[in-house]
C-alpha positions in Angstrom: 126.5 70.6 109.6 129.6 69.2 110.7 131.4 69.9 114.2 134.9 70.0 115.0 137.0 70.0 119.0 138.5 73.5 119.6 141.5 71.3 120.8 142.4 69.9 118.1 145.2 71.1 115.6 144.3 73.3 112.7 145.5 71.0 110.3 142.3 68.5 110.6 140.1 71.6 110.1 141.6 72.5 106.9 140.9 68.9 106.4 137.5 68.6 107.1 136.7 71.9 105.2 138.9 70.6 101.6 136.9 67.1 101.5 133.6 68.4 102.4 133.2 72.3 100.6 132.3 74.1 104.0 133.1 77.6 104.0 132.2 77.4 108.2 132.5 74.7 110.5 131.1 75.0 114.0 133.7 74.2 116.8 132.3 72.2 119.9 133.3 70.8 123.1 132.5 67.6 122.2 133.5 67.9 118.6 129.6 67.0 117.2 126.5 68.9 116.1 124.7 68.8 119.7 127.9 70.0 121.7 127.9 73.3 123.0 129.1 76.0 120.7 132.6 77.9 121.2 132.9 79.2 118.1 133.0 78.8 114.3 136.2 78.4 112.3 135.7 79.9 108.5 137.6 79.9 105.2 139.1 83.5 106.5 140.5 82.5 109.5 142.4 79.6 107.5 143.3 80.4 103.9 146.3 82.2 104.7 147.6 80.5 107.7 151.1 79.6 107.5 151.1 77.8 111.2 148.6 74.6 111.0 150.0 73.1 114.2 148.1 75.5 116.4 144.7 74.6 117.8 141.6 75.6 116.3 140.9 77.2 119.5 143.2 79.7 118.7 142.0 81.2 115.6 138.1 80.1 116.0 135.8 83.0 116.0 134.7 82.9 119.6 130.9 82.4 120.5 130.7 85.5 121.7 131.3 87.2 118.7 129.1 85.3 116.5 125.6 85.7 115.7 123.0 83.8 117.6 119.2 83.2 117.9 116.7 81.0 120.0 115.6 77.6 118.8 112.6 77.7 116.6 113.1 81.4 115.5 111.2 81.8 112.2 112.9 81.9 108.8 112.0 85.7 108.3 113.5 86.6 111.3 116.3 85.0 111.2 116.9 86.5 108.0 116.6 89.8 108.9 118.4 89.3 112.1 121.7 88.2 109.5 121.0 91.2 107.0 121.1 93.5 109.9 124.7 92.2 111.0 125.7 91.1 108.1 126.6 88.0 108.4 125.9 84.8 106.4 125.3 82.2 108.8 123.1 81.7 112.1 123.2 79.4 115.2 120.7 78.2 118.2 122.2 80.7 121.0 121.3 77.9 123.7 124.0 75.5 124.7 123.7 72.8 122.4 124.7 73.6 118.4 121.6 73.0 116.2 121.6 74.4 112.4 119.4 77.0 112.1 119.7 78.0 108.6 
């Protein structure tokens, strides 16, 4: 998993997701896996974007909004903590970004 700075411009994130495939990249105050999550930035929230000089941080899902679990949460319940809100990805709700999934 790949991590990206809520400060930086949206352009870069577009980047990031053309040369590597990834349909979600985590956004993180240090820009790295490890950082602390504040949000995710998905093929959605960019595809149609006209304006790629604004900052990812202002068209990230915020942390808030996405769907978290503890570190070390087994796979079955992870899974059936994403089918009940219907989402396709999962992250460590503790500070630091870890993949979970």
């Amino acid at each position: 998993s790949s991590g990206i700075n809520a400060e930086w411009p949206l352009r870069p994130g577009k980047k990031v997701k053309e040369m590597y495939g990834f349909s979600g990249v985590a956004i993180t105050d240090t820009g790295k896996l490890g950082g602390r999550l504040l949000g995710m930035v998905t093929a959605r929230d960019i595809d149609f974007m006209d304006n790629f000089g604004q900052n990812i941080s202002e068209v990230m899902t915020p942390r808030e909004k996405l769907v978290t679990a503890r570190a070390g949460i087994a796979l079955v319940e992870a899974n059936q903590i994403l089918q009940a809100s219907k989402k396709e990805k999962s992250t460590d709700c503790d500070s630091a970004l870890i993949p979970l999934l």
